[in-house]
Each structure stands twice: as structure tokens, then as C-alpha cells.
C-alpha positions in Angstrom: 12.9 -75.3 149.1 13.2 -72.0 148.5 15.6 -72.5 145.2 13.2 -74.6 143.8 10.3 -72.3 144.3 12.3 -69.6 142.2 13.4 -72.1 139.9 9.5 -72.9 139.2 8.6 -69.8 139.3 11.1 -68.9 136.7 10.1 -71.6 134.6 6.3 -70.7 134.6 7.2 -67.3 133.1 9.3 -68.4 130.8 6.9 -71.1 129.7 4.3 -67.9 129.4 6.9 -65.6 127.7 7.6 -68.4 125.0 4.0 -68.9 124.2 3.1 -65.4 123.5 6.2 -64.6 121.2 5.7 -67.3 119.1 5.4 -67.1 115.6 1.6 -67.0 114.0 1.8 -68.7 110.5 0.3 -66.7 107.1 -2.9 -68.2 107.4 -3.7 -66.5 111.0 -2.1 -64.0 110.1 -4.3 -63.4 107.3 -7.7 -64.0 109.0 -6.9 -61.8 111.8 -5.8 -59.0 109.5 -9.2 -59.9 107.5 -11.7 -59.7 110.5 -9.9 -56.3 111.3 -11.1 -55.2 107.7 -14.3 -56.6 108.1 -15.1 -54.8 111.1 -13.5 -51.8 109.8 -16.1 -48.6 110.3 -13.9 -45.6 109.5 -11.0 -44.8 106.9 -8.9 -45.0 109.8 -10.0 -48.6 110.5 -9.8 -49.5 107.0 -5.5 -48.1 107.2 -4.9 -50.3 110.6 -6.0 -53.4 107.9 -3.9 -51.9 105.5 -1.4 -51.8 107.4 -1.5 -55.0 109.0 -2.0 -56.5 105.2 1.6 -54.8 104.1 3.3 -56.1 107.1 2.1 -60.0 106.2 3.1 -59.2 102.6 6.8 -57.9 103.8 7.1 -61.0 106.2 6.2 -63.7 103.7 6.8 -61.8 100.3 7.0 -65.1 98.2 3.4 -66.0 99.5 1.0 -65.3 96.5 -2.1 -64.6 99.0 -0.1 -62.2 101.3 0.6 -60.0 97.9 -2.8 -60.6 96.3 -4.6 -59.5 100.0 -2.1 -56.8 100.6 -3.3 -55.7 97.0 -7.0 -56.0 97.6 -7.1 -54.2 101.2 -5.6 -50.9 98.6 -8.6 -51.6 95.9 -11.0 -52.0 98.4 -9.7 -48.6 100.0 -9.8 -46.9 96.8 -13.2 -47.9 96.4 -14.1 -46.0 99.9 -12.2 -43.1 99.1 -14.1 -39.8 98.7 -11.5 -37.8 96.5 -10.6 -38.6 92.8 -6.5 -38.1 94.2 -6.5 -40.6 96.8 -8.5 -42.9 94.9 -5.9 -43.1 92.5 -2.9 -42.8 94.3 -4.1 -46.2 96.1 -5.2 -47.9 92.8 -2.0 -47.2 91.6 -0.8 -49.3 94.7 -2.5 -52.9 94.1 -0.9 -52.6 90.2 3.0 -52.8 91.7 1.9 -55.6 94.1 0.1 -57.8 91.8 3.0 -56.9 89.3 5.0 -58.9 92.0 2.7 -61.1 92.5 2.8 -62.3 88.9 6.2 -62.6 88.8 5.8 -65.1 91.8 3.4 -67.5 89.7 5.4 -67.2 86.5 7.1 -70.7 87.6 3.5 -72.4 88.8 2.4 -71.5 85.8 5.1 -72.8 83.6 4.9 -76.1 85.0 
């Protein structure tokens, strides 16, 4: 009785373990990183997005809307930016990504 109480018990976390590890897919991924932007109320708000947006792109960099939303989390920055440095620095940013990014629908739009 007692082996099969561990053995339960096991299972139950494992069962728990399993379900919070498991992979989200690009569109979640995208929404929660997008409802963080949303809600964002300081520059430092506005990075956690950013950073959430270039970790998507990374993780599914032959998705066209993880590039194109990594991209506009950095314009959308650059817009909130008070100095003329930073603002360019981060416009300079969404250029290289949607560089990739059309490189990516080169074949889509070939067909």
C-alpha cells in the first residue's frame, strides 16, 4: 500500500512537472509578449517586451511575424525614446530584422 502511494504520488508530480514545461507555440507566445507591451508604463516595461519579442524571434527565426514583431516592439521603442542617440540606435534595429525578414518571404513571393 505504501509503494503504491509513492508510486501515485510520483506520478502526480510528474504529471504537474510535464504540464508546466511544455512547449507554448508562436502564437501564445506572441500574445503574451504583446499584452506585456501593451501594459507596458515605463521604458523599463517597454525592454521586458523587447526582450521577450527577441527571444520569440531567436526561437522561431523562420516565422515572418516573430521577425516583423521583434521589429516593431524596436520602432515602437524608438518612438518613446527621449534622446536623438537612442532613438536611432533602436531604429537602426527593426531595419536588420525586417532585412531578414524579407529574405524569408522572397520564396512566398515568388510563387
Amino acid at each position: 500500500m505504501r509503494m503504491l502511494m509513492k508510486t501515485i504520488i510520483g506520478f502526480i508530480f510528474l504529471l504537474i512537472t510535464v504540464k508546466q514545461v511544455s512547449a507554448q507555440d508562436l502564437s501564445t507566445s506572441l500574445n503574451e509578449a504583446y499584452k506585456t507591451l501593451q501594459s507596458a508604463t515605463s521604458m523599463t516595461d517597454m525592454m521586458d517586451a523587447n526582450n521577450k519579442f527577441n527571444l520569440i524571434a531567436a526561437k522561431w527565426d523562420k516565422e515572418w511575424a516573430a521577425n516583423y514583431y521583434a521589429a516593431y516592439v524596436k520602432a515602437y521603442i524608438s518612438l518613446k525614446e527621449k534622446t536623438q542617440n537612442a532613438e536611432t540606435n533602436y531604429l537602426m534595429k527593426p531595419t536588420n530584422i525586417l532585412k531578414r525578414l524579407t529574405t524569408l518571404m522572397l520564396p512566398v513571393m515568388k510563387a
